[in-house]
C-alpha positions, 0 to 999 in steps of 0.5 A: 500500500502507497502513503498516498493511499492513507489518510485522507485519501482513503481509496484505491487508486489514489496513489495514481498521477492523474489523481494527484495532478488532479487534485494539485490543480484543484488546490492550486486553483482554490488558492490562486483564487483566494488571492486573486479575491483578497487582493481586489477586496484590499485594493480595490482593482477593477 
């Protein structure tokens, strides 16, 4: 069994490539977000 394939990804298959660029992508995505929303609440950018 994988590290990966523990904890909070407890399913089968969660150790594969596609999987964890997958999800890399979705909290890269979230955060990139978040500060893109912080900086135009702070700054006021239009």
């Amino acid at each position: 069994m994988s590290d990966l394939n523990r904890g909070i990804m407890k399913f089968n298959g969660a150790d594969k490539p596609v999987v964890i660029a997958v999800s890399s992508v979705i909290v890269l995505g979230a955060i990139a977000g978040l500060i893109v929303w912080a900086l135009q609440v702070a700054y006021a950018v239009e």
